[in-house]
C-alpha positions as CSV (number, residue, x, y, z in Angstrom):
1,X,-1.1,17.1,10.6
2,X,-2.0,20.8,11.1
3,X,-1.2,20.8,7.4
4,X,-2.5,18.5,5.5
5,X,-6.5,17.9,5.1
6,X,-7.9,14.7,3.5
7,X,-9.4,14.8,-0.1
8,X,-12.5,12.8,-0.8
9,X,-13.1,11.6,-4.5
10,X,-17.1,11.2,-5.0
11,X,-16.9,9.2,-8.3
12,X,-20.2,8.5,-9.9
13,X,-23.1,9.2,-7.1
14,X,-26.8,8.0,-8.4
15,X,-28.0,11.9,-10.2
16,X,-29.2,11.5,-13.6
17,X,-25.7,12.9,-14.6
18,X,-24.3,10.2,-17.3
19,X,-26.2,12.2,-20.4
20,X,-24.5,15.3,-19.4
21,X,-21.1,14.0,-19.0
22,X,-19.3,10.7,-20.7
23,X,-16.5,11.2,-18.1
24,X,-19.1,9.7,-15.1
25,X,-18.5,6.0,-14.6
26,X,-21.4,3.9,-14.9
27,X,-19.8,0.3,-15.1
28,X,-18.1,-1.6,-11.8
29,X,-14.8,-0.8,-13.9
30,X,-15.3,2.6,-14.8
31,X,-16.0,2.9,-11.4
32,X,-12.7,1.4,-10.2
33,X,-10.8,3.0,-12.2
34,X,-12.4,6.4,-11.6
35,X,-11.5,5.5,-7.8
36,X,-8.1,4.7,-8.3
37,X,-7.2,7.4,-10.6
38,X,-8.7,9.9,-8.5
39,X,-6.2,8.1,-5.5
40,X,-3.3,8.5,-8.0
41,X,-3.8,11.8,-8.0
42,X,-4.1,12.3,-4.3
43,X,-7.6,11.6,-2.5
44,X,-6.9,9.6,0.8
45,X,-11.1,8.6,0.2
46,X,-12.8,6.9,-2.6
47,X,-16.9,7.5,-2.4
48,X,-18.6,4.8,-4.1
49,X,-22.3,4.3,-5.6
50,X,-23.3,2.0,-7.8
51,X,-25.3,2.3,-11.4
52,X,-27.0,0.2,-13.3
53,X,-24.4,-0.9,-16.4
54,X,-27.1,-0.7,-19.1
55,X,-29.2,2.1,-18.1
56,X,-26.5,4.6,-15.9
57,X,-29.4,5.1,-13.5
58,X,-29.0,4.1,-9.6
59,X,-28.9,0.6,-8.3
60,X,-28.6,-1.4,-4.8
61,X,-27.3,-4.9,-6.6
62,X,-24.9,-6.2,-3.8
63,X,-22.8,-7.8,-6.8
64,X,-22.4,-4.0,-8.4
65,X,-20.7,-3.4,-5.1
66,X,-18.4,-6.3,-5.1
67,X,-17.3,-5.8,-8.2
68,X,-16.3,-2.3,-7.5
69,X,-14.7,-3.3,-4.4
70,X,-12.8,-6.0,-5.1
71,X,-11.3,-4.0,-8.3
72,X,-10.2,-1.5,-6.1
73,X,-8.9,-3.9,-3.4
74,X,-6.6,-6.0,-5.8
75,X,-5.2,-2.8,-7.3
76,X,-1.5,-1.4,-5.8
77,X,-3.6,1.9,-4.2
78,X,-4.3,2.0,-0.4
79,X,-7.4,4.2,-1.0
80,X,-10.0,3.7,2.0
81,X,-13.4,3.4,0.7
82,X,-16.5,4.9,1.7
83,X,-19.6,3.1,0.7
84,X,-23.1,4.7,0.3
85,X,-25.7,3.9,2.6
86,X,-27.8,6.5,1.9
87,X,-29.8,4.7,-1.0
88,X,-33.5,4.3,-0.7
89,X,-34.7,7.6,0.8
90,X,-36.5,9.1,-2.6
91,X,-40.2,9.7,-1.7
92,X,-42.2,11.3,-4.8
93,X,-45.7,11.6,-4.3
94,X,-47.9,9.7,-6.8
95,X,-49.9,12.7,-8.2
96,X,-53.2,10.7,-8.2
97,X,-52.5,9.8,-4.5
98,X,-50.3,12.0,-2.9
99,X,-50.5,8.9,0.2
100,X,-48.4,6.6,-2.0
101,X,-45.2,6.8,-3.7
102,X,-45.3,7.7,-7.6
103,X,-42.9,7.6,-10.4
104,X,-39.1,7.6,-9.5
105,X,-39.6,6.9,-5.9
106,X,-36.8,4.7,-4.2
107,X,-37.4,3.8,-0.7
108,X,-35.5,1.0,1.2
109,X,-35.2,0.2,4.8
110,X,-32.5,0.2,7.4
111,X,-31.5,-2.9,7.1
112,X,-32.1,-2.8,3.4
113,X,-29.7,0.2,3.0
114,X,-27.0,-1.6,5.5
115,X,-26.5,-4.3,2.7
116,X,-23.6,-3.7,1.1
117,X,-22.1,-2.6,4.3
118,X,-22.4,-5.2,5.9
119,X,-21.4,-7.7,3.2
120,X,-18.1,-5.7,2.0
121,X,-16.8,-3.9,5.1
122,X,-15.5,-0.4,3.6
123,X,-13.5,1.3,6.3
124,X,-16.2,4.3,5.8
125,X,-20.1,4.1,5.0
126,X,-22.5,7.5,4.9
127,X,-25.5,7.7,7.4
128,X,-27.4,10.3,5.8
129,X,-28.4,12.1,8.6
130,X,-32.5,13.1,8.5
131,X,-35.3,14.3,6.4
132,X,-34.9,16.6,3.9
133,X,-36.4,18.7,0.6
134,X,-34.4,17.4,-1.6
135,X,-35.3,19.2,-5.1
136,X,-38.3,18.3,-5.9
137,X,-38.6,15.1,-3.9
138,X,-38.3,14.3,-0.4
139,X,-35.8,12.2,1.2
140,X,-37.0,10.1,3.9
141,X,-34.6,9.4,7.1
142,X,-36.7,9.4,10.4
143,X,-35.1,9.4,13.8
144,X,-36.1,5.7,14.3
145,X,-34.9,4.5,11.1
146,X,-31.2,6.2,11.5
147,X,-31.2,4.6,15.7
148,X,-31.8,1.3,13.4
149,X,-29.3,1.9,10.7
150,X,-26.4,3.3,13.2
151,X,-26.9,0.6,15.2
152,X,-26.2,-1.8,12.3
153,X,-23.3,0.4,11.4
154,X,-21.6,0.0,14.9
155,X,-22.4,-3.7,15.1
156,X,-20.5,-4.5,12.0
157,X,-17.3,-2.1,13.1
158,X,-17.4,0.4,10.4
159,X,-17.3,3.9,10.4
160,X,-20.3,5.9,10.0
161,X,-19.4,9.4,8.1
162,X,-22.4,11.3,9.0
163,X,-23.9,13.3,6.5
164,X,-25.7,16.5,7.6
165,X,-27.4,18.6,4.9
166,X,-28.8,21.2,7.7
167,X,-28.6,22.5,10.9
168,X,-31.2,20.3,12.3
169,X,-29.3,17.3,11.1
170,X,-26.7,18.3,13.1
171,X,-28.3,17.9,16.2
172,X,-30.4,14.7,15.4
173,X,-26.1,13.4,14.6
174,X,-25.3,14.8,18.0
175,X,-28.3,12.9,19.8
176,X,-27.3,9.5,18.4
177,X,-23.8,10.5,19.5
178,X,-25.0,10.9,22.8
179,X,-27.4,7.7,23.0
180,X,-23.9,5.4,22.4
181,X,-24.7,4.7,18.9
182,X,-21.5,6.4,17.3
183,X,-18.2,4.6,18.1
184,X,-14.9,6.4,18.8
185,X,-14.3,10.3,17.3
186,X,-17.3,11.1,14.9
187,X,-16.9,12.2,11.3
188,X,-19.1,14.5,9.8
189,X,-19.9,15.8,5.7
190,X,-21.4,18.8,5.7
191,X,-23.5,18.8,2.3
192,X,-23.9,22.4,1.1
193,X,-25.7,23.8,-1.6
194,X,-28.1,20.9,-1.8
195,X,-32.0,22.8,-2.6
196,X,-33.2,22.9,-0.1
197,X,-30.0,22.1,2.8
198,X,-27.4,24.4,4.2
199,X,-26.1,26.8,1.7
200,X,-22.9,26.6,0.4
201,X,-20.6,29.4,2.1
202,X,-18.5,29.9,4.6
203,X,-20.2,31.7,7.3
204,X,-22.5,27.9,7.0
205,X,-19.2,26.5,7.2
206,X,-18.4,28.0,10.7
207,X,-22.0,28.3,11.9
208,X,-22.4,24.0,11.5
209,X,-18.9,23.7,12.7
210,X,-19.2,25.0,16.0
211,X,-22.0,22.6,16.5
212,X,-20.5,19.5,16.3
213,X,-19.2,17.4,19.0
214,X,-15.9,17.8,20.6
215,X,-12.6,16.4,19.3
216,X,-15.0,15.1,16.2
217,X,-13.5,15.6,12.7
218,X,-15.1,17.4,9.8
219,X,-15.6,17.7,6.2
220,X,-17.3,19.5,3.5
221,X,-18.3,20.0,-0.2
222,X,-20.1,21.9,-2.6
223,X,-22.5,21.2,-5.5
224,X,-21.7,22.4,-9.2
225,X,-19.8,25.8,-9.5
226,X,-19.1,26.0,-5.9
227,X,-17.1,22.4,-5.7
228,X,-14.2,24.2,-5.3
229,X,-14.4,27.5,-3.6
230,X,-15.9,25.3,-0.7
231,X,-13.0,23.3,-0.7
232,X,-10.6,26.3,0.0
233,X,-13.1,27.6,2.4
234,X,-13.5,24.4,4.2
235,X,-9.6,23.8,4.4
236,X,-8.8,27.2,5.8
237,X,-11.0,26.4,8.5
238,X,-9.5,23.5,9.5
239,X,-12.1,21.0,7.4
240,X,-11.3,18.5,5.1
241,X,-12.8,18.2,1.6
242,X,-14.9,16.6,-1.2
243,X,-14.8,16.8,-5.0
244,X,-16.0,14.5,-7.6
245,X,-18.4,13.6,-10.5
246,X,-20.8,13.4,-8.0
247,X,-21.6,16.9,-7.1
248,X,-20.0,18.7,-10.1
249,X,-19.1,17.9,-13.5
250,X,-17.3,21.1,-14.7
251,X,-13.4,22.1,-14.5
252,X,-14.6,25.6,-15.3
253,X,-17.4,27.2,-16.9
254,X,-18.3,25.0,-19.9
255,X,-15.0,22.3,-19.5
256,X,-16.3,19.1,-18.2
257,X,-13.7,17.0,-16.4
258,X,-12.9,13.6,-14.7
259,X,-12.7,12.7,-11.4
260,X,-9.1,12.6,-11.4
261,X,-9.3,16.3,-12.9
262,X,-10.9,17.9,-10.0
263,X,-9.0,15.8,-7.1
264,X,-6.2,18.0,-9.3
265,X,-7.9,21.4,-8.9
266,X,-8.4,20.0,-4.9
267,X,-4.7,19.5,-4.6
268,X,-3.9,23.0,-6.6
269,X,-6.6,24.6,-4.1
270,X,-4.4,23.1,-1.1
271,X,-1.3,24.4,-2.1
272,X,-2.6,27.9,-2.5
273,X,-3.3,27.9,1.1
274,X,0.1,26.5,2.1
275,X,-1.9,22.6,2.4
276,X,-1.3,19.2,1.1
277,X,-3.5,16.3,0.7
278,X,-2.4,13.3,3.3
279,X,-2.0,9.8,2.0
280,X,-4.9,6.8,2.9
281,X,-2.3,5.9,5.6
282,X,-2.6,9.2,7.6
283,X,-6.0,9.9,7.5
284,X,-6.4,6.0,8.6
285,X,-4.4,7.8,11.4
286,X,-6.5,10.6,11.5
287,X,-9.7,8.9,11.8
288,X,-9.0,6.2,13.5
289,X,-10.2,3.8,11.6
290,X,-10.5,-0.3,11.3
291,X,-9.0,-2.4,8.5
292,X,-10.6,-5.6,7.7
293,X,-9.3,-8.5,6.4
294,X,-9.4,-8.5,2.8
């Protein structure tokens, strides 16, 4: 499949993004439907977080998650999904004591994180893969923690996507790999753009792509303007790629779009390069991954 690169449809996220766009889905059925529309219109993968249906901001509620996924699993489309696990790692400092989390903090453990995972059995979950300046906050993923969450990844048979916003999550990725707590070929999204990850371009493309393991598969995506130039430069180097209301909510300058929208652009991007999106079925193939009964 030399030809053909898997698209990723990133659908809501948990930004504070709904007051800037009414296209990003806030209820378990906007969410759905978000998913399989962008499937309709060619992404093999359906990314899903969760939001709170009266406020839009983030939530955890395991019953969010079921709703979304059963929607999505009694509809016609095949699409895999790919369920966050990467809640629960804001750490703001309370500005009276900078020891304590403050105001918009979110912080969850391993086990806390694995939830839905391990109650719902996606095909695909993140594993955010480290520590990182994130903005103005910090997120929190010490080594210990991910050894934890992989290994309740691995026990339940799903497959971990790890997500690497730097270099130096790269290499914390390749020692779990080597301590037996990834299963079969790894997957890895490289995050770019992110203040204050990897930046968004190609020569990070190549540089984090020579540093993955061996026979792994890989992925990539940009934030805001750059959603789709990185999705040409990842595909031309043999990566597949992400798009969604997640990381960008513009067509063009000033247009916003749907989800389905920019899995369009995606395709169009493909086909420029002489590429086509696969189907669910054949990046199953690719990825190797395990169906559960449904």
């Amino acid at each position: 499949m030399n030809n053909k690169r898997i698209i990723t449809a990133a659908v809501t996220g948990a930004g504070d993004t709904t007051e800037k766009s009414s296209h990003v889905p806030v209820t378990p059925k906007e969410i759905a439907e978000a998913a399989i529309e962008s499937a309709k219109a060619g992404a093999a993968i359906a990314h899903i977080h969760v939001r709170d249906p009266q406020t839009g901001q983030l939530s955890h509620d395991l019953a969010l998650f079921r709703e979304v996924v059963e929607r999505i699993r009694e509809h016609e489309t095949d699409v895999i999904l790919n369920i966050t696990a990467g809640g629960g790692g804001d750490f703001i400092p309370d500005p009276e004591n900078p020891y304590q989390a403050g105001a918009g903090s979110d912080i969850q453990t391993p086990s806390e994180r694995h939830e839905p995972v391990g109650a719902l059995l996606p095909e695909i979950c993140t594993l955010d893969c480290g520590s990182l300046n994130f903005g103005d906050q910090i997120y929190l993923g010490p080594a210990n923690w991910l050894r934890e969450h992989a290994k309740l990844i691995q026990e339940s048979g799903v497959k971990p996507e790890l997500e690497v916003f730097d270099t130096g999550q790269i290499r914390l990725a390749n020692q779990l790999i080597s301590e037996g707590l990834i299963d079969g070929n790894p997957m890895y999204q490289f995050c770019l753009g992110i203040p204050w990850g990897a930046a968004a371009d190609a020569e990070t493309i190549a540089y984090m792509q020579n540093r993955i393991v061996e026979g792994s598969s890989w992925s990539a995506f940009g934030i805001g303007r750059l959603q789709l130039p990185i999705v040409a430069e990842a595909a031309k180097l043999g990566g597949n790629v992400r798009v969604g209301l997640e990381d960008n909510l513009y067509l063009e300058k000033g247009v916003l779009g749907t989800n389905a929208q920019l899995v369009d652009k995606a395709v169009d991007v493909l086909k420029e390069i002489n590429l086509e999106p696969m189907t669910p079925q054949e990046a199953r193939e690719a990825l190797n991954l395990k169906r559960f009964n449904q």
